[in-house]
C-alpha positions as CSV (number, residue, x, y, z in Angstrom):
1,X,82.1,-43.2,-8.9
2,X,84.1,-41.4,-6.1
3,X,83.5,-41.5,-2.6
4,X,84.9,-38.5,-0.2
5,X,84.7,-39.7,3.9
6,X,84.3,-37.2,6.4
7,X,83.8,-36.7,10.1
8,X,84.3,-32.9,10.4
9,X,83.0,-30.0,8.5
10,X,86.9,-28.8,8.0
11,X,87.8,-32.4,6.6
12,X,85.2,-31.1,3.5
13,X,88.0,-28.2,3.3
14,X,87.6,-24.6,1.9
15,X,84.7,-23.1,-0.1
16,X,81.6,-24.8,-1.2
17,X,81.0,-28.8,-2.3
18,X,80.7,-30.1,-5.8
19,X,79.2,-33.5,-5.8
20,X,78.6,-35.4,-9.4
21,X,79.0,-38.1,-11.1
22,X,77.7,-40.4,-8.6
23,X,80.2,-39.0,-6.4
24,X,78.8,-40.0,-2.5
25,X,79.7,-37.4,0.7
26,X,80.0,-40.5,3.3
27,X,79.7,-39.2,7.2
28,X,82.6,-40.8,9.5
29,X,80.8,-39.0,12.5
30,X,77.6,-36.6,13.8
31,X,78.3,-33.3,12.0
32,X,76.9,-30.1,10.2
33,X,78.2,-28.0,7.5
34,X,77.1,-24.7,6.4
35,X,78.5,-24.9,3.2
36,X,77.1,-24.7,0.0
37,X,76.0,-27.3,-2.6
38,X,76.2,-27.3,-6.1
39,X,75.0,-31.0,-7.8
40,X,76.6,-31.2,-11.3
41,X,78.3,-33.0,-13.9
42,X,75.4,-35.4,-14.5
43,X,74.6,-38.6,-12.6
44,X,73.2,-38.7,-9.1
45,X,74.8,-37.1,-5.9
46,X,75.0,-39.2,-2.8
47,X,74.9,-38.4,1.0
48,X,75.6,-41.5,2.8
49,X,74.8,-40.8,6.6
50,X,76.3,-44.2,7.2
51,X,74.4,-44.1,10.7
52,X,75.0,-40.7,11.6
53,X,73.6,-37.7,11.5
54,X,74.8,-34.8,8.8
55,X,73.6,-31.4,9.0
56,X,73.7,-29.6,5.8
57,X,72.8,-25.8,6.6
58,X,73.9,-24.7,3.3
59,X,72.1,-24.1,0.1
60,X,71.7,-27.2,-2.4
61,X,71.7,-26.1,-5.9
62,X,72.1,-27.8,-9.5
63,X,70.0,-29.9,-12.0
64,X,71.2,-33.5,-11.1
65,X,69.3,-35.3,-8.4
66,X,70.4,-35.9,-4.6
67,X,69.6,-39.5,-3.0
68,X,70.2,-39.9,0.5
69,X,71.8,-43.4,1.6
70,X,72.8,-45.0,4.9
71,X,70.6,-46.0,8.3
72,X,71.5,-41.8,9.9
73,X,69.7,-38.9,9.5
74,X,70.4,-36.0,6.7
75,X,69.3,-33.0,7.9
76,X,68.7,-29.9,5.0
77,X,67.9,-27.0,6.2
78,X,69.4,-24.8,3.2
79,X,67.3,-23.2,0.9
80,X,67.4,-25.8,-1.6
81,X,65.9,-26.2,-5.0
């Protein structure tokens, strides 16, 4: 399991997001990324809001399943499936 702790959608870097293998996306701060999101390589993706608020505007697309963790708010507004 891998962990990746942001704040800012430019700490996520360039292109789109690749979460799997119970890898989490763990918010550091309030903030929104229009980047796309592709759940593979088996196991569960994680978006720990981690009290905060994350935004994902982006499309959400892959087999595995997504599990939201953390006391914050995720926010999909994507068109995901």
């Amino acid at each position: 399991m891998s962990a990746v702790a942001a704040g800012s959608d430019s700490a996520l870097g360039s292109g789109p997001l690749t979460i799997g293998n119970f890898a989490i996306l763990r918010a550091t701060a309030d903030f929104a990324t229009a980047k796309p999101v592709s759940l593979t390589g088996g196991g569960t993706g994680r978006f720990d809001t981690n009290g905060f608020t994350l935004t994902v505007a982006g499309n959400i697309t892959g087999t595995n399943t997504l599990t939201k963790e953390g006391a914050g708010t995720l926010v999909l507004s994507g068109n995901n499936g």
